[in-house]
Backbone and ligand atoms as CSV (ligand in chain L), in Angstrom:
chain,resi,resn,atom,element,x,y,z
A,1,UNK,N,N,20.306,3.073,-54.979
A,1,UNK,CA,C,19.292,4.117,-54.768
A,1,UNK,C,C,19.600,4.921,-53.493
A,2,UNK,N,N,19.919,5.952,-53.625
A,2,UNK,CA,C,19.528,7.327,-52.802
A,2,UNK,C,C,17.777,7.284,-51.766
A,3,UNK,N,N,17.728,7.167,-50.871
A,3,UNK,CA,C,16.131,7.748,-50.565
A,3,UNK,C,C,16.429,8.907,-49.918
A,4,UNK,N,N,15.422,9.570,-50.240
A,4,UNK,CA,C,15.678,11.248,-49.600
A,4,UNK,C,C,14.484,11.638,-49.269
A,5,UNK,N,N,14.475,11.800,-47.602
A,5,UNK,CA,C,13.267,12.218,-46.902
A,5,UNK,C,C,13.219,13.804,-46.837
A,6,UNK,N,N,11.868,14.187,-46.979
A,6,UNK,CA,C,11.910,15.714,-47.002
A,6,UNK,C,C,10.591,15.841,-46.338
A,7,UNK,N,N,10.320,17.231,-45.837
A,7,UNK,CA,C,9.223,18.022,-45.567
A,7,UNK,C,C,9.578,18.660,-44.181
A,8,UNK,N,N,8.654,18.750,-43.482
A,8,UNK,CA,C,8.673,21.078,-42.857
A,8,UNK,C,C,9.431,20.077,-41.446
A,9,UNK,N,N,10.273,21.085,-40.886
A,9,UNK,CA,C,10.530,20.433,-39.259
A,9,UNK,C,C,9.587,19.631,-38.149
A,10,UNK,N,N,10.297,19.002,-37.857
A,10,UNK,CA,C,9.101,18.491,-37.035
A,10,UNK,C,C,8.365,16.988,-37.686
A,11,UNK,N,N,8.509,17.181,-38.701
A,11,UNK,CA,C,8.145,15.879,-39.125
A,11,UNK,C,C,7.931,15.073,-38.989
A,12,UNK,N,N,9.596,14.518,-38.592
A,12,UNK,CA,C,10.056,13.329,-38.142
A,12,UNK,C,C,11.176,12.437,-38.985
A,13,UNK,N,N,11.794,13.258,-40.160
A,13,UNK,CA,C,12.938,13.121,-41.053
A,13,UNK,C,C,13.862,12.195,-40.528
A,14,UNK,N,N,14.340,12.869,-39.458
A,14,UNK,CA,C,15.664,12.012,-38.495
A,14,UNK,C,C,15.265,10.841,-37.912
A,15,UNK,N,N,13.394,10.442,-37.398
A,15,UNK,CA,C,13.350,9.126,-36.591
A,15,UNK,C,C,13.349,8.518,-37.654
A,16,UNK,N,N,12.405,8.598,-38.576
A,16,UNK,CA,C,11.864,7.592,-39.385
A,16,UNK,C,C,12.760,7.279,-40.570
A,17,UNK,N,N,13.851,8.469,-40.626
A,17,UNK,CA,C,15.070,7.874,-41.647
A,17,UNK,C,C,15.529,7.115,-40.846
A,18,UNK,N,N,15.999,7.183,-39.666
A,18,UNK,CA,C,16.617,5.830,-38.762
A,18,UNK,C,C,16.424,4.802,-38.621
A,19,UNK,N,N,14.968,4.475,-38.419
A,19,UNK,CA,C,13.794,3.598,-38.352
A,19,UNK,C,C,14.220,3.047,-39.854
A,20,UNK,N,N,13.906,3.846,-40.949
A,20,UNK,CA,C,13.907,3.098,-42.027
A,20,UNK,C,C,15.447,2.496,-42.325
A,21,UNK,N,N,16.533,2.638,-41.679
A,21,UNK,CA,C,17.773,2.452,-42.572
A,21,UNK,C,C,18.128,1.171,-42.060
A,22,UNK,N,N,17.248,0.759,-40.460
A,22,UNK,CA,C,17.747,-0.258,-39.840
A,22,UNK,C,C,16.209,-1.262,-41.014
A,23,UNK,N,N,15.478,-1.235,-40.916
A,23,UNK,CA,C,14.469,-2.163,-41.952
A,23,UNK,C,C,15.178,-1.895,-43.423
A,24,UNK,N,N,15.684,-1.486,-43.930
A,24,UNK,CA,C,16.046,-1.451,-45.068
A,24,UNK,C,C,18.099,-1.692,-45.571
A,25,UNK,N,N,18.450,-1.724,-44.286
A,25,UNK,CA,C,19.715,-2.444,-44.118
A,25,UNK,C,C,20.418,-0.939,-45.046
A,26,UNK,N,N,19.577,0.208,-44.904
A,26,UNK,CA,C,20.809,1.349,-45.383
A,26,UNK,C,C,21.636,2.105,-44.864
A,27,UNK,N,N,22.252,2.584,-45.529
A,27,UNK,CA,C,23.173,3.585,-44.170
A,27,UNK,C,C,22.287,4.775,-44.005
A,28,UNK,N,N,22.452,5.551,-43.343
A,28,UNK,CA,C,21.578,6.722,-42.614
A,28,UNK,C,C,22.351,8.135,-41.929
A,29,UNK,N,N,21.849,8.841,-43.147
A,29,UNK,CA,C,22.577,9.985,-42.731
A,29,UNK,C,C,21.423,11.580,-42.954
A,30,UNK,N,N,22.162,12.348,-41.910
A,30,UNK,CA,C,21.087,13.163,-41.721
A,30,UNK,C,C,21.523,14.320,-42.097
A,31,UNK,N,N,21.272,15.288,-43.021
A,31,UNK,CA,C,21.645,16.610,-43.551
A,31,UNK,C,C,22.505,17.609,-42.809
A,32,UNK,N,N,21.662,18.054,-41.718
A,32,UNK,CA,C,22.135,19.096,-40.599
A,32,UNK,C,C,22.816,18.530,-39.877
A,33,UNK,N,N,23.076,17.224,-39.264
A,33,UNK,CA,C,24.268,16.305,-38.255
A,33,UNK,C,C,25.438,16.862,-39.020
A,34,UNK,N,N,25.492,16.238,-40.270
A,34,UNK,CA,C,26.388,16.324,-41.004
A,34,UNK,C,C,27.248,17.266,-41.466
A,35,UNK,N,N,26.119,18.807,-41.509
A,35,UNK,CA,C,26.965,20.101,-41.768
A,35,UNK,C,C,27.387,20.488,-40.617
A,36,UNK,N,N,26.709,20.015,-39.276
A,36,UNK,CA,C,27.311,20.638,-38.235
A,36,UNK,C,C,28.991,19.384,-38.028
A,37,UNK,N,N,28.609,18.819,-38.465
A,37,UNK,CA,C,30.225,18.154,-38.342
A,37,UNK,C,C,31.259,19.093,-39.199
A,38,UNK,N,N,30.686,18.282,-40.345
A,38,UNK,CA,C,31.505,19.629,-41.614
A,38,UNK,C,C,32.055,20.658,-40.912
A,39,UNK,N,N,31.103,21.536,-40.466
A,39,UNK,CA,C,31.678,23.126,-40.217
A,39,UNK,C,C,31.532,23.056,-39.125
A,40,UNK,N,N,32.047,22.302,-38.131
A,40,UNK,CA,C,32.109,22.385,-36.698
A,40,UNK,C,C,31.616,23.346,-35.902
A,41,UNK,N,N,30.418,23.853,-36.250
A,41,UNK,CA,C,29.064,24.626,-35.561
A,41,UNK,C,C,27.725,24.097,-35.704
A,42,UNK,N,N,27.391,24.871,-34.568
A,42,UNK,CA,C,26.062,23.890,-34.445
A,42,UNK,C,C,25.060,24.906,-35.907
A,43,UNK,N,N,23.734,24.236,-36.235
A,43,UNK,CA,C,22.898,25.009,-37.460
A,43,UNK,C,C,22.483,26.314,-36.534
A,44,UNK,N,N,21.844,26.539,-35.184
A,44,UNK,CA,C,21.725,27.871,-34.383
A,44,UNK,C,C,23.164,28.562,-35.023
A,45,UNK,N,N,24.268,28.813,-34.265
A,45,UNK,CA,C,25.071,29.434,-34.403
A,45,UNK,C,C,25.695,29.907,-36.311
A,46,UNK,N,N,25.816,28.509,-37.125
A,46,UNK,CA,C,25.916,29.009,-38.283
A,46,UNK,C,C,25.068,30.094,-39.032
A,47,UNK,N,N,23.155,30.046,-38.646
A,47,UNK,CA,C,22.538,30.993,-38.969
A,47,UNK,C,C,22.980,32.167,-37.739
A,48,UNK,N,N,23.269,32.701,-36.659
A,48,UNK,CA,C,23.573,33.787,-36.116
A,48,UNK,C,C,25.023,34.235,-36.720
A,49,UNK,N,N,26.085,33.457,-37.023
A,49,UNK,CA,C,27.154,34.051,-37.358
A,49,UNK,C,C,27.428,33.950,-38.816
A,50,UNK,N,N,26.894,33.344,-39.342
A,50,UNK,CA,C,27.172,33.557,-41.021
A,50,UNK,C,C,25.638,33.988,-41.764
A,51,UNK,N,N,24.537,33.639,-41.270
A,51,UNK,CA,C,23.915,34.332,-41.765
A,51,UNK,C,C,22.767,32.813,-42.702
A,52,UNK,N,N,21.619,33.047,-43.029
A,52,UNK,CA,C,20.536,32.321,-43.346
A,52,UNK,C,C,21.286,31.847,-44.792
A,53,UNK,N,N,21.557,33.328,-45.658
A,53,UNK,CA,C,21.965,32.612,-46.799
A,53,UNK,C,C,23.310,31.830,-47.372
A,54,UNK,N,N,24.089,32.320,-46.012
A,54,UNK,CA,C,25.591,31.454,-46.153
A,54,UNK,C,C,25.300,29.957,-46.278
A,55,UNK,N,N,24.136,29.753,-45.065
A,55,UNK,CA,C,23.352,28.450,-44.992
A,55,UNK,C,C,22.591,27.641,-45.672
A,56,UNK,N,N,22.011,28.280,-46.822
A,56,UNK,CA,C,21.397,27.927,-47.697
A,56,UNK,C,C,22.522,27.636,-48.737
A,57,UNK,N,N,23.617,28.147,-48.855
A,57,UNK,CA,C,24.592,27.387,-50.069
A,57,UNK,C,C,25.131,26.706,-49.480
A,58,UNK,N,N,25.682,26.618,-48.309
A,58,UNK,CA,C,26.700,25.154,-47.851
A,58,UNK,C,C,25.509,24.067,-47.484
A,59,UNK,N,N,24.496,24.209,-47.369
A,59,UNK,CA,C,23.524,22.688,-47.364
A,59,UNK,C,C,22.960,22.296,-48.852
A,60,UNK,N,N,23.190,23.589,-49.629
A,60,UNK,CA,C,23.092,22.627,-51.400
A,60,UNK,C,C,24.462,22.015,-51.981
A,61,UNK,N,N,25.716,22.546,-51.128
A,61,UNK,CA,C,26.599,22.086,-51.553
A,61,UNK,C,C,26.687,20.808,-50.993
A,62,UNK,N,N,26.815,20.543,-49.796
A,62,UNK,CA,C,27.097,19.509,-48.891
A,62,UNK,C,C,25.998,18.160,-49.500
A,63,UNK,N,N,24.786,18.562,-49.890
A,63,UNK,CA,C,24.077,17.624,-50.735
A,63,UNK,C,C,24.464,17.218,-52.171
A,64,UNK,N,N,24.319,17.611,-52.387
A,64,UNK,CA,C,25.365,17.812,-53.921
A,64,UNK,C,C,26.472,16.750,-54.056
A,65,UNK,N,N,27.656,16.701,-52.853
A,65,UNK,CA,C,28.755,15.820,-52.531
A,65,UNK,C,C,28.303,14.782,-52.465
A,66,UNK,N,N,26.910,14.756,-51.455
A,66,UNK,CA,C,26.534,13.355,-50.809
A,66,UNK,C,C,25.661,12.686,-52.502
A,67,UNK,N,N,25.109,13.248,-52.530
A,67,UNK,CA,C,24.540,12.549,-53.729
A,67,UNK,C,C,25.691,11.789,-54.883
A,68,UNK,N,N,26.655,12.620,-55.041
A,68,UNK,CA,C,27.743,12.076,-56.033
A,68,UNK,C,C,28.318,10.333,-55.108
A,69,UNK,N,N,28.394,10.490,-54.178
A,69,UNK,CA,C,28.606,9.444,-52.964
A,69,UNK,C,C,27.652,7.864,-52.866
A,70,UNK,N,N,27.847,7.288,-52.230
A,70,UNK,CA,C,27.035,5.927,-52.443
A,70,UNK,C,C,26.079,5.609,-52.557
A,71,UNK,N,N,25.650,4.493,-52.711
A,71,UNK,CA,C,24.036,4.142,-52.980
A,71,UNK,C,C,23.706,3.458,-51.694
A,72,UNK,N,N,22.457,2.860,-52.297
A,72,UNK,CA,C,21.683,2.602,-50.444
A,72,UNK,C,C,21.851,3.350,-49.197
A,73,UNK,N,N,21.258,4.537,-49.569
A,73,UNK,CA,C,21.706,5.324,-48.274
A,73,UNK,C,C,20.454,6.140,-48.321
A,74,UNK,N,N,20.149,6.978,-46.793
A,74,UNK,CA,C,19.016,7.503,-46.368
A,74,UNK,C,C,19.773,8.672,-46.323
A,75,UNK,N,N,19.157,9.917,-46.912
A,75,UNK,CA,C,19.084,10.866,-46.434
A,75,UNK,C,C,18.187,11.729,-45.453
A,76,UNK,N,N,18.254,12.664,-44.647
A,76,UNK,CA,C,17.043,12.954,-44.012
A,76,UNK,C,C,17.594,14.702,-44.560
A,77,UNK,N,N,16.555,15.347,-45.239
A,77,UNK,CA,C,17.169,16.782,-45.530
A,77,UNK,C,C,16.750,17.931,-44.127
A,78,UNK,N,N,17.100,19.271,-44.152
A,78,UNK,CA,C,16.679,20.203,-43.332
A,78,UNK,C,C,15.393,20.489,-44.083
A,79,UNK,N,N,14.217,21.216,-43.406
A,79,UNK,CA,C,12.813,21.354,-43.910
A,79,UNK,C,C,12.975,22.463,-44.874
A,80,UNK,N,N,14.001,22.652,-45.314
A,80,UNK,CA,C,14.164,23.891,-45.981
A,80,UNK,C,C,15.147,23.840,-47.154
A,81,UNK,N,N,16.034,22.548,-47.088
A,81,UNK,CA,C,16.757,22.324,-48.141
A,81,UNK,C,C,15.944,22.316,-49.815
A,82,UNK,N,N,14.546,21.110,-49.861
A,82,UNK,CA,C,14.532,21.361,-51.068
A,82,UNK,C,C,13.876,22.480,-52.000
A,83,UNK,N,N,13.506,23.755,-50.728
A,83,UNK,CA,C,12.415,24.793,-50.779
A,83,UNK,C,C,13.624,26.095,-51.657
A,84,UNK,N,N,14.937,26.161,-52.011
A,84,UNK,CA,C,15.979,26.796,-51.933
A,84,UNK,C,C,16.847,26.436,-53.682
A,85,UNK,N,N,16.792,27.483,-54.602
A,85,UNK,CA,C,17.705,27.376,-55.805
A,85,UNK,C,C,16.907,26.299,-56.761
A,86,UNK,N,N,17.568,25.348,-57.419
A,86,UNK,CA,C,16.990,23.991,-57.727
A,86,UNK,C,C,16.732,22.844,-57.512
A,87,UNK,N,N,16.833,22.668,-56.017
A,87,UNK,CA,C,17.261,21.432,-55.233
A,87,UNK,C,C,16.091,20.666,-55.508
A,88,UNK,N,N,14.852,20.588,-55.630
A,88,UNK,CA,C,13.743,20.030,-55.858
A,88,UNK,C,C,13.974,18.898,-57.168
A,89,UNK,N,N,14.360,20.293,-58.252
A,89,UNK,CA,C,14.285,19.782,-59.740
A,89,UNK,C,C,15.266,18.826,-59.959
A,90,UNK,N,N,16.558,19.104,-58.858
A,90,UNK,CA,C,17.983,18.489,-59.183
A,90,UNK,C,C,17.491,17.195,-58.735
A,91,UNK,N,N,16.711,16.984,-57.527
A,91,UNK,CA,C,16.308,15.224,-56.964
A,91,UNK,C,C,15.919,15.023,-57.651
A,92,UNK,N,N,14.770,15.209,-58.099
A,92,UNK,CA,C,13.647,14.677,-59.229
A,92,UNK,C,C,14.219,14.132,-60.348
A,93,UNK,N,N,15.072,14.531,-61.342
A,93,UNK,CA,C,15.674,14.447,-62.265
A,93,UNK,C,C,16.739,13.563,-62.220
A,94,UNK,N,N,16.924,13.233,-60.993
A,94,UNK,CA,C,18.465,12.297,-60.362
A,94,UNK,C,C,17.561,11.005,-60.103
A,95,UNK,N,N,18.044,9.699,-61.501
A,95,UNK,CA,C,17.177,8.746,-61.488
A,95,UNK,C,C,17.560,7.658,-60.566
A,96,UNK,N,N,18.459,7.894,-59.762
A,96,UNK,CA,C,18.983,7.274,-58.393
A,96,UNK,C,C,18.311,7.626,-57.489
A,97,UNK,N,N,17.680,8.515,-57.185
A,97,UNK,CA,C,17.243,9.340,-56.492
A,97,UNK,C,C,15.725,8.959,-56.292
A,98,UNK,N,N,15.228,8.789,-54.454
A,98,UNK,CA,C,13.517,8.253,-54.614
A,98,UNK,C,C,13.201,9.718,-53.611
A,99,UNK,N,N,12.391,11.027,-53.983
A,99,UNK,CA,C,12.295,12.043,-52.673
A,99,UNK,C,C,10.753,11.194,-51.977
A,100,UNK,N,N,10.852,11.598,-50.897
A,100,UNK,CA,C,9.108,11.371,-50.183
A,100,UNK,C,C,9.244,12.278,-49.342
A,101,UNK,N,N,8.227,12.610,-49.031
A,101,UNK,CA,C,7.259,14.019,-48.442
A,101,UNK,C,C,6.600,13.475,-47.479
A,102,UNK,N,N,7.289,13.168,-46.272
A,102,UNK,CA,C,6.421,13.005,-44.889
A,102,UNK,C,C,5.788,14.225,-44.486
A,103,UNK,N,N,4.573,13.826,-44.723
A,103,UNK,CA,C,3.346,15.046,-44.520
A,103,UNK,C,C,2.626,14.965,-43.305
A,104,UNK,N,N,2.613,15.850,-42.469
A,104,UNK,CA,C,2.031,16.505,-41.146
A,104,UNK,C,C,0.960,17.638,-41.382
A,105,UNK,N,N,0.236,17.088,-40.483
A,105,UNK,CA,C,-0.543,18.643,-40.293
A,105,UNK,C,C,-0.247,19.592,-38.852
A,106,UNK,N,N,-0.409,20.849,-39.387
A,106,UNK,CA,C,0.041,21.302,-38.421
A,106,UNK,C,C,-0.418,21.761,-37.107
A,107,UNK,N,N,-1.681,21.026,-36.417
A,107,UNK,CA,C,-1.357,21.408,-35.466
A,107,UNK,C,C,-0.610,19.907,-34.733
A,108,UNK,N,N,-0.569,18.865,-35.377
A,108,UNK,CA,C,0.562,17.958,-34.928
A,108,UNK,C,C,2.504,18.883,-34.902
A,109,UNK,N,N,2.634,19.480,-35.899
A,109,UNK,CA,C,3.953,19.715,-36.382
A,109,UNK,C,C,3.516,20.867,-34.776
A,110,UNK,N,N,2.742,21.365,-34.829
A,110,UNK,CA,C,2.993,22.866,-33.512
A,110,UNK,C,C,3.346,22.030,-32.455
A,111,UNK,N,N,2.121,21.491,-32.223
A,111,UNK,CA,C,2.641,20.682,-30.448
A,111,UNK,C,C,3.688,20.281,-30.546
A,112,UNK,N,N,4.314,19.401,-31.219
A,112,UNK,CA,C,5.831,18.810,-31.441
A,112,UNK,C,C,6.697,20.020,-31.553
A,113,UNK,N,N,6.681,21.240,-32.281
A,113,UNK,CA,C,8.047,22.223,-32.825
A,113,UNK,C,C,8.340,23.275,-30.931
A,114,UNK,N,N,6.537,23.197,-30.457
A,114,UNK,CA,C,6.868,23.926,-29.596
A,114,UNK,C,C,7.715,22.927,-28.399
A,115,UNK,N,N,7.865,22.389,-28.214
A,115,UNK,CA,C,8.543,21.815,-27.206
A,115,UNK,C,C,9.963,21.877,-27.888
A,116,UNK,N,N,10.537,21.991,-29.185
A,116,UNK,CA,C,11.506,21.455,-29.508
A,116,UNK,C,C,12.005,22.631,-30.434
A,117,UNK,N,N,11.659,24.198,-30.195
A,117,UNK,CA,C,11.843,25.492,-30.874
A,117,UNK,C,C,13.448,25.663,-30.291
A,118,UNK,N,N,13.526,25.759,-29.379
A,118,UNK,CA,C,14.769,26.380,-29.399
A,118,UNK,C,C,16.016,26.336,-29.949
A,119,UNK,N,N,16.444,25.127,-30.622
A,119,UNK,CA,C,17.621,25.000,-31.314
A,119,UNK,C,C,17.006,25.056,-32.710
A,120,UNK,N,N,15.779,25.528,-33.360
A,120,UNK,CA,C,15.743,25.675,-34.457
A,120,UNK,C,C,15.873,26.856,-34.534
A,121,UNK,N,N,16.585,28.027,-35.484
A,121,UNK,CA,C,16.867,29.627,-35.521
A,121,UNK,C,C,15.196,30.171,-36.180
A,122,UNK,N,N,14.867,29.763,-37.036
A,122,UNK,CA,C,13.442,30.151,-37.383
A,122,UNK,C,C,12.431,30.107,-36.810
A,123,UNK,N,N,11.950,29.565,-35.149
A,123,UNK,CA,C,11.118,29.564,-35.044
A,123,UNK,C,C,10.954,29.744,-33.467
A,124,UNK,N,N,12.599,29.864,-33.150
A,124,UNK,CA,C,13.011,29.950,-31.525
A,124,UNK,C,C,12.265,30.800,-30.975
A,125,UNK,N,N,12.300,32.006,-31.532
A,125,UNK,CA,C,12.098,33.549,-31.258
A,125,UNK,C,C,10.176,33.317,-31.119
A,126,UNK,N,N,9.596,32.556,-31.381
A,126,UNK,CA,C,7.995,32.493,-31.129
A,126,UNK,C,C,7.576,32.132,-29.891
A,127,UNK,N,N,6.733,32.821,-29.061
A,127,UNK,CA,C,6.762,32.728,-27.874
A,127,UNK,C,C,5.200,32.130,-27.382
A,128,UNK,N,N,4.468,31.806,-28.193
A,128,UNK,CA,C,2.989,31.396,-27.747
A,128,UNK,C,C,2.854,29.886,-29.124
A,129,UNK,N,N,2.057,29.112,-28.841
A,129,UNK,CA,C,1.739,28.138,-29.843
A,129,UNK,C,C,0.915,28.818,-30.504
A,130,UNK,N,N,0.040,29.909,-30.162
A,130,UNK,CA,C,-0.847,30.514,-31.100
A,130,UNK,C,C,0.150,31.123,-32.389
A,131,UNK,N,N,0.880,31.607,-32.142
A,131,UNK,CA,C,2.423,32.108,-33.096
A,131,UNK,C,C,2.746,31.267,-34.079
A,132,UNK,N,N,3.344,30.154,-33.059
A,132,UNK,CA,C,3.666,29.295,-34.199
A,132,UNK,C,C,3.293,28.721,-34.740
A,133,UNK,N,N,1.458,28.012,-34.495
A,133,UNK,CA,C,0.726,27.753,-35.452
A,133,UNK,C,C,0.718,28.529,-36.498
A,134,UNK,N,N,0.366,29.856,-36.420
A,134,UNK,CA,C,0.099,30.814,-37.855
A,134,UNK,C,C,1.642,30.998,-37.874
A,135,UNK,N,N,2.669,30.837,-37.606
A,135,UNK,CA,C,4.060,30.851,-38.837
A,135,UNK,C,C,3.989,29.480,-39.476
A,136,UNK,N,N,3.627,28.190,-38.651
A,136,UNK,CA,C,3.928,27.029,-39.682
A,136,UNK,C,C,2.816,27.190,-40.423
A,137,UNK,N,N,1.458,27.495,-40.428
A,137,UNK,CA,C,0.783,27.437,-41.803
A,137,UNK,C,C,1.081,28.487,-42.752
A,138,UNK,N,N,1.759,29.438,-42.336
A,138,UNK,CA,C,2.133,30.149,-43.775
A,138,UNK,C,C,3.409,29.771,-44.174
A,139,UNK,N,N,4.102,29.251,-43.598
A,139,UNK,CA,C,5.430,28.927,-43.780
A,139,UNK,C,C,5.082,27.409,-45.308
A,140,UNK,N,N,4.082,26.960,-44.146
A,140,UNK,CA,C,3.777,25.556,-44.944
A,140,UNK,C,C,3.067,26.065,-46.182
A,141,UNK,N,N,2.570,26.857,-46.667
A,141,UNK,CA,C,1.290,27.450,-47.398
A,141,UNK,C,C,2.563,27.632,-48.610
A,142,UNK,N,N,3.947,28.662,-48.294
A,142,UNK,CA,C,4.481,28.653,-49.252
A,142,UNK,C,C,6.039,27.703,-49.603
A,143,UNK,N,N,5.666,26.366,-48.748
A,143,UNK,CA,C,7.102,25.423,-49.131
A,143,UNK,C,C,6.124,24.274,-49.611
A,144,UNK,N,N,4.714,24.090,-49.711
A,144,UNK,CA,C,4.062,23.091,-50.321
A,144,UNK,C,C,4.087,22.714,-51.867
A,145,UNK,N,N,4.397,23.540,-52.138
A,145,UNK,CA,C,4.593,23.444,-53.736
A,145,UNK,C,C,5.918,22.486,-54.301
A,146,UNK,N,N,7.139,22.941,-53.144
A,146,UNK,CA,C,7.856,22.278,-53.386
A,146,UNK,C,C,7.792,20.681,-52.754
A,147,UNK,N,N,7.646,20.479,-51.611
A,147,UNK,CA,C,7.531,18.909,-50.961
A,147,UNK,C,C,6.362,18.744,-51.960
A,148,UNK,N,N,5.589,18.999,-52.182
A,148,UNK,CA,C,4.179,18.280,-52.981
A,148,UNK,C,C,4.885,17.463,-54.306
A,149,UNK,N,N,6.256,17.683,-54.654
A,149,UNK,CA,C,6.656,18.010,-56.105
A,149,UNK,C,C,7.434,16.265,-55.853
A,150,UNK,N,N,7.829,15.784,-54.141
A,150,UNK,CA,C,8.029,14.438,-54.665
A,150,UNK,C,C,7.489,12.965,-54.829
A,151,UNK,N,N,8.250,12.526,-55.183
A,151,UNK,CA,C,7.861,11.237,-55.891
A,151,UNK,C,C,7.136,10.328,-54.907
A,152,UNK,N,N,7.130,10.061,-53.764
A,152,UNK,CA,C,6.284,9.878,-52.989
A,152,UNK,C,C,5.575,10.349,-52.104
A,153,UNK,N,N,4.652,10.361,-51.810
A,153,UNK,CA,C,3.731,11.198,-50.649
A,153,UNK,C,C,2.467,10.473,-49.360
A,154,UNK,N,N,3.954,10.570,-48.079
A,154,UNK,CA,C,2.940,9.281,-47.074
A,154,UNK,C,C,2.419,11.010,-45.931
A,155,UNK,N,N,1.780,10.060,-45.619
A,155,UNK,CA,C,0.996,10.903,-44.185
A,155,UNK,C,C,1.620,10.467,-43.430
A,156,UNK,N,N,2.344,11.550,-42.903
A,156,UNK,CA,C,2.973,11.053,-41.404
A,156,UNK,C,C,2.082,11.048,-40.208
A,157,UNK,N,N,0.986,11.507,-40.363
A,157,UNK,CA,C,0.541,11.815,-38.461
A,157,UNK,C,C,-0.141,10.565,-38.298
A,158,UNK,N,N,0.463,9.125,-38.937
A,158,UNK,CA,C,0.347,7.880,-38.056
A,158,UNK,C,C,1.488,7.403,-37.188
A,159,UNK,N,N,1.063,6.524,-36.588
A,159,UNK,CA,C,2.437,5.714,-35.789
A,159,UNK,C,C,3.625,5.394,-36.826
A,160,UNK,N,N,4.635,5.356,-36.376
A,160,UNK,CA,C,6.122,5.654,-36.703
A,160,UNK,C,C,5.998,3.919,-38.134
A,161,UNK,N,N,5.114,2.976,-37.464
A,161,UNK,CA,C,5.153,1.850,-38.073
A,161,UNK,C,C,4.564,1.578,-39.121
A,162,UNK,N,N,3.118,2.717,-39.017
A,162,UNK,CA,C,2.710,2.525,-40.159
A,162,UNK,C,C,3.065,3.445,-41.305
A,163,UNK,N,N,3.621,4.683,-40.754
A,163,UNK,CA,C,4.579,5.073,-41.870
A,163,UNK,C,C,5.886,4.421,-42.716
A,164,UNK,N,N,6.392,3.607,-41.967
A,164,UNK,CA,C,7.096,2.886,-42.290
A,164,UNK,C,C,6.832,1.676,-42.945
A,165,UNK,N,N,5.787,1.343,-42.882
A,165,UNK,CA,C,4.841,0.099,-43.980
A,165,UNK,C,C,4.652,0.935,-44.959
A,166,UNK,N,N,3.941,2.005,-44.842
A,166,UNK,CA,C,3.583,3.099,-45.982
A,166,UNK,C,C,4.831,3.487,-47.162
A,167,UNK,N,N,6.152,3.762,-46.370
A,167,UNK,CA,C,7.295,4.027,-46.990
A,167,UNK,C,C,7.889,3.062,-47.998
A,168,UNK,N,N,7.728,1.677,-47.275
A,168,UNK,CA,C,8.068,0.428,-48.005
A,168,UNK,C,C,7.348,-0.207,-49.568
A,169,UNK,N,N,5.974,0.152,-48.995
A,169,UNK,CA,C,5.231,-0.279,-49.743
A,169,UNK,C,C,5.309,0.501,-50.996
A,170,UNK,N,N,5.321,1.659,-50.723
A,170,UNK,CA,C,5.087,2.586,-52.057
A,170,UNK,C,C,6.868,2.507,-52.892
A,171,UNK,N,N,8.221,2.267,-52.128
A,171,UNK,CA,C,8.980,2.117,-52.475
A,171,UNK,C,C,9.248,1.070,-53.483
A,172,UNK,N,N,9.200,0.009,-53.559
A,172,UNK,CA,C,9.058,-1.477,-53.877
A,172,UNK,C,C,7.908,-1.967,-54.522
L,1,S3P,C1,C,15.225,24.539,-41.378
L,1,S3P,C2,C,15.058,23.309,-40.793
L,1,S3P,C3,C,16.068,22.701,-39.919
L,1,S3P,C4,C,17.461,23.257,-40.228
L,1,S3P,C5,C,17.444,24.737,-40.197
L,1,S3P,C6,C,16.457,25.349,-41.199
L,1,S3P,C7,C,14.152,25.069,-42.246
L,1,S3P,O1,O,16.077,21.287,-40.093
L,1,S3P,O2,O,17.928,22.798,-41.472
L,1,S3P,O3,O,17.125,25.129,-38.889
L,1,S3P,O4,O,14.402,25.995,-43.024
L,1,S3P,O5,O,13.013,24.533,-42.185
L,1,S3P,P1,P,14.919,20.298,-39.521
L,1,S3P,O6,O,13.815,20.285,-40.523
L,1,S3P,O7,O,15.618,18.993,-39.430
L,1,S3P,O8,O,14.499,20.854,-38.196
């Protein structure tokens, strides 16, 4: 089995896939680490020099590979991977495949994105939390359809542990 963590930045994709790979003895790998290895740029610079949608096909491709690739393994996606082409329908349908939707609200996801905006390209450029509150709820307003769409659905805005009981439990 594949597990594949998804939902909006900020989340917490990267701790709690970590968290989970050491309780679950999987390997652990994180979407955007990975393309920035791949293409030896960081995700800032790939969106300034190639552009949003160059970015949007080399992270469906680069998933795509990984999925053909081993089992027991964590994925953690970008908040934007499964919002893009068919990537939603393609997990869902991939019976290796478990997605969950660590769900935040946002004014948890604001306090957290604003301290931690600048190396994201979408949201750098916002200069007040009043901002980026109203970009993540519309942002969130139209990528909910897709995270809503997987197979599991925990609340993240508990402690790291009890999401991680939450994750287990509903897994198993
Ligand atoms: C993006 C989220 C980022 C990264 C890129 C685009 C998005 O990943 O893939 O900046 O569209 O929401 P994180 O969710 O890990 O910050």
């Amino acid at each position: 089995m594949t597990i594949v963590l998804l939902g909006y930045m900020g989340c917490g994709k990267t701790f709690i896939g970590s968290q989970l790979s050491n309780v679950l003895n999987y390997e652990y790998l994180d979407l955007d680490a990975y393309i920035e290895t791949e293409e030896r740029m960081t995700i800032a610079d790939i969106f300034k020099e190639k552009g949003e949608l160059y970015f949007r096909k080399i992270e469906k491709t680069y998933l795509e590979a990984l999925l053909k690739q081993s089992d027991k393994r964590i994925i953690s996606l970008g908040g934007g991977t499964p919002c893009y082409f068919d990537t939603m329908e393609t997990l869902i349908a991939n019976s290796k495949v478990k997605t969950i939707y660590l769900k935040v609200s946002i004014p948890v996801l604001t306090a957290r994105l604003f301290k931690e905006k600048s190396h994201r390209p979408l949201i750098s450029h916002l200069q007040t939390e009043d901002e980026l509150s109203e970009f993540i709820g519309k942002h969130l307003f139209e990528r909910s359809p897709f995270y809503n769409k997987s197979e599991i659905i925990v609340d993240a805005n508990q402690a790291p542990t009890d999401i991680i009981n939450q994750v287990v439990l509903q897994l198993f």
